[in-house]
N, C-alpha and C positions, 0 to 999 in steps of 0.2 A: 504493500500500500504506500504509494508515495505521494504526500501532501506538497504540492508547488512552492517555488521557492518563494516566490512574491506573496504567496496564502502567509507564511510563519514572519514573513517582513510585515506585516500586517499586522499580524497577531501581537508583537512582539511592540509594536510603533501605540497600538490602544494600551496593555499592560502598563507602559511608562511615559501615559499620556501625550506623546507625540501628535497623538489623533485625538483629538476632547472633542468633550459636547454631544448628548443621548445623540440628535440627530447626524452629525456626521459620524460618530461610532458606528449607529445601525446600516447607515448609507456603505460602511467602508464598508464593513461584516458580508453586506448582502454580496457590495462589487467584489469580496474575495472569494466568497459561493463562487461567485460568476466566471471567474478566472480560474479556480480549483475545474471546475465543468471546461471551460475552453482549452485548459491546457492538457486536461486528462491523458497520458497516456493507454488507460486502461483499454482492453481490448474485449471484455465482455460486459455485461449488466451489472454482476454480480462484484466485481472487483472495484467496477466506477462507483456503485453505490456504496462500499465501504470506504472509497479515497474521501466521497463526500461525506460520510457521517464522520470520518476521522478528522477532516476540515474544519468540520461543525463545531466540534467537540474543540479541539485547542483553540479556537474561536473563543466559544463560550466559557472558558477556564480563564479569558483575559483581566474581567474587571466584573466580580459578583453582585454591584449593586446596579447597574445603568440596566435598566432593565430595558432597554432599546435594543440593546443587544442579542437577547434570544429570542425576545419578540420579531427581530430580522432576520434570523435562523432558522424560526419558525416559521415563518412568513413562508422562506422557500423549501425550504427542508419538508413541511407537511406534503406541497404540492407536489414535491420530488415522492414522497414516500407512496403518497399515493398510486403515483406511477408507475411506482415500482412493485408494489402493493398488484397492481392491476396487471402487472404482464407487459410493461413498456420494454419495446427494444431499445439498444444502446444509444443510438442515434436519438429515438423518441424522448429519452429521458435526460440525455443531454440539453436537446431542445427545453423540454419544460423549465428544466432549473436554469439555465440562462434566462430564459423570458420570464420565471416569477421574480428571480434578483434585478432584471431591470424594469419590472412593476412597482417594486418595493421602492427603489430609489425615486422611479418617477414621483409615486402616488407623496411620497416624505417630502422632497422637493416644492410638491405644490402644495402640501397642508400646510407648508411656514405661509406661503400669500395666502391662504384662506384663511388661517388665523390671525394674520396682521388687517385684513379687512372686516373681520368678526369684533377682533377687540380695539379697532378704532373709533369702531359706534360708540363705545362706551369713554371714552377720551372727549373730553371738551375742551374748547379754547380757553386758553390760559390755565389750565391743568399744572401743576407742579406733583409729577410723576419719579419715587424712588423705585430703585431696580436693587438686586442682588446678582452676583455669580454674572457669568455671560453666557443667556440664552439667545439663540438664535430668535425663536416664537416670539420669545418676551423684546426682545428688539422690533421688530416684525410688525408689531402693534404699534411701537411709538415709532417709529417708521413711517408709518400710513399715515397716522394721526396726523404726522407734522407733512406727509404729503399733500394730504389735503388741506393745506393752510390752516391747520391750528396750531396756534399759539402755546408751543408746553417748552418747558423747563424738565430736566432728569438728575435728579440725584442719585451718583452713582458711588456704592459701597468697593471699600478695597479687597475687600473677599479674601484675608488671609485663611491660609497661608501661602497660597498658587499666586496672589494678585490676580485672580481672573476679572476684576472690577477693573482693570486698565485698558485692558482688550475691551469693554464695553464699553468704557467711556470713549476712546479714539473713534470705534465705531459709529456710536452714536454723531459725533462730533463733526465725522468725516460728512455725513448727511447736515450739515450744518445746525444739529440739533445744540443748543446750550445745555452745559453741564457742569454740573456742582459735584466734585471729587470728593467723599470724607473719610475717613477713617470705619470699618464697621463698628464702633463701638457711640460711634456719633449720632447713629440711627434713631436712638431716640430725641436727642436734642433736636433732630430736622424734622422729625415726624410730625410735631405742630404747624408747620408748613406747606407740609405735602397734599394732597388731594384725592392719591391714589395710589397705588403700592402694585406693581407687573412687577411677578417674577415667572421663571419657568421653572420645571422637576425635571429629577430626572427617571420617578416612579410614580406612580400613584395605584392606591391599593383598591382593595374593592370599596371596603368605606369612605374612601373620598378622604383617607391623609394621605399628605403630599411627600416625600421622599427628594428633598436637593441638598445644594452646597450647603454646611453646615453655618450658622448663621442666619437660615432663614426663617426654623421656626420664630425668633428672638423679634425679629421685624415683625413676622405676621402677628404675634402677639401683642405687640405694642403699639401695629395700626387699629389692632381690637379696641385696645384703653382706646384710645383716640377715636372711635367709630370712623375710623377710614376704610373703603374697601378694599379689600384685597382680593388681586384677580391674578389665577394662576394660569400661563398658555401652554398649553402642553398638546402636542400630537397624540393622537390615540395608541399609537404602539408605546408608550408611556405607559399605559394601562397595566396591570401586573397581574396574568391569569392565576398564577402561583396564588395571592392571596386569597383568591375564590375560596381552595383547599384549606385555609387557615395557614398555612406557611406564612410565617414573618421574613420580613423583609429584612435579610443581613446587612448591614452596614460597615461599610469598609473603611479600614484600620488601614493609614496609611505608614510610611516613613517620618521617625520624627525627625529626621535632619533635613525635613521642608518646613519646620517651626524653628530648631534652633541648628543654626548648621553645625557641621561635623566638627569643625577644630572646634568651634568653644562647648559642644557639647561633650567632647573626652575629658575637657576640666572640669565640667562639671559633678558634685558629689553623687556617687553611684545611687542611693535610697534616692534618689530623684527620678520618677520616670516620666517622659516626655508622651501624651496620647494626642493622636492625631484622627480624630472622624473625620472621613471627608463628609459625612451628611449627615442632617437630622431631621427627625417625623413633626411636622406641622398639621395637629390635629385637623379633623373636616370643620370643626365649629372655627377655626381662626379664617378660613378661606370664603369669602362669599362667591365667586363662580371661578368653572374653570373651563379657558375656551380651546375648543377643537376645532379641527377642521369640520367636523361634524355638525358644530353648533355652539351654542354658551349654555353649559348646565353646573345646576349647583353640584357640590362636592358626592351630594345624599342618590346622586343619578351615575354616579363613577357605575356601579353594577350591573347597568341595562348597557353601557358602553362595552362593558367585557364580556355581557354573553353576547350578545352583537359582535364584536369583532373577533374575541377567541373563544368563541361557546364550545368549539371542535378542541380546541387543548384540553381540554377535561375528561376527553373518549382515551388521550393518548399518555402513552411514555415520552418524554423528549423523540421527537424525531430521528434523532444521533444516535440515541442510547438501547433501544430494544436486540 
């Protein structure tokens, strides 16, 4: 069984964040499917569909909380399984799983302009809008907003310990949005200012808590006190069919020498440990809607979206794994 060389370059670029952000993660995942199938040398059914469940699989061992990720696994891997499942020849089953990884990236691709036109409704002129972490979705909305000439302002957090809050601010910026840069610990101090609170996840469970960059329960909590809303943009493969089953959501522990670096942390006293979450759970009551490409539903409708989109993961073993 041999996995392509470009597939484990892949694999290996999501594990040490080279590749960030649920959506371009699930997007890369699907195009390594895609390339794992194009390059195949496998000479029967039975050999290709093992190179692909083996693909899948060190795929999916990259990064255990972006649940974007097996969501795009599964995306193509079901359609693959079926095929396979059904008597598909080589040729036939190659075809499938190429065309569902490049359905998957189309359909992901267009849900960011459907959600940036969903949650611009909700943005009014002169909005003073804070963000967290750098989501694409959650840009996406104020994007729009200020394409259509409204008038906003974005206060953007510095999201330690990655600084992904710099990349969102230039971004924003670059669209000539203004931007207010703080500290994340400043979030409350600006929250009397704000109007509205976009951020993105990079989970959500069947109950409608959110799963992102650590940091964000703390905001959604505090645009609560303040009766501001909070509106999460998230794609529907964000969705987490795993929670259906009661499976909690693992939260990934990362490197603590991206909080304190490596020389000054060898001085530092051993009984000292350094924890690093990359994420934390933002109950559904902190959240008042979260938009999809699908639509704008409150947090308490996240379970009509999962049996809708993956009602069939529930008949199954991971695709990879049987």
């Amino acid at each position: 069984m041999t996995v392509v060389k470009e597939v484990l370059e892949i694999a290996e670029e999501i594990r040490n964040m080279e590749i960030r952000g649920a959506g371009k993660i699930a997007r890369f995942a699907a195009y390594a499917l895609k390339l794992q199938a194009e390059k195949s040398k496998a000479t029967n059914v039975d050999d290709f569909w093992n190179e692909m469940k083996r693909a899948a699989k060190i795929l999916y061992e990259t990064r255990p909380t972006a649940v974007s990720l097996p969501n795009a696994l599964r995306y193509v891997m079901h359609r693959g399984k079926v095929a396979y499942a059904g008597g598909a020849d080589l040729d036939q089953l190659r075809f499938i799983v190429i065309n569902a990884a490049k359905e998957f990236i189309h359909n992901s691709e267009n849900a960011i302009i459907r959600i940036g036109e969903m949650g611009a409704k909700r943005i009014e002129d002169g909005d003073v809008i804070m963000t967290h972490c750098h989501s694409k979705a959650a840009i996406s909305v104020m994007k729009t907003a200020w394409e259509q000439g409204k008038n906003i302002r974005v206060i953007v957090t510095e999201t330690r310990p990655k600084w992904q809050g710099k990349l969102t601010a230039k971004e924003l910026a670059s669209y000539g949005i203004p931007v207010i840069y703080v500290v994340d610990s400043a979030a409350r101090h600006y929250m009397k200012m704000t109007d509205k609170v976009v951020m993105g996840a990079d989970s959500i469970t069947v109950n409608g808590a959110v799963i992102n960059k650590i940091g964000t329960a703390l905001i959604a909590l505090t645009a609560k006190e303040h009766r501001i809303w909070t509106m999460i943009a998230a794609e529907t493969y964000k969705f987490h069919p795993e929670t259906m089953l009661g499976q909690l959501v693992e939260i990934e522990m990362r490197d603590p020498t991206e909080v304190i670096p490596e020389e000054e942390l060898k001085t530092w006293p051993e009984n000292i440990e350094v924890w690093n979450p990359a994420f934390d759970v933002t109950p559904p009551e902190y959240v008042d809607v979260i938009i999809t490409e699908r639509g704008i539903i409150p947090p308490s409708a996240a379970i009509d979206i999962l049996k809708e989109e993956f009602g069939w993961a529930l008949k199954y073993t991971e695709p990879w794994e049987d």
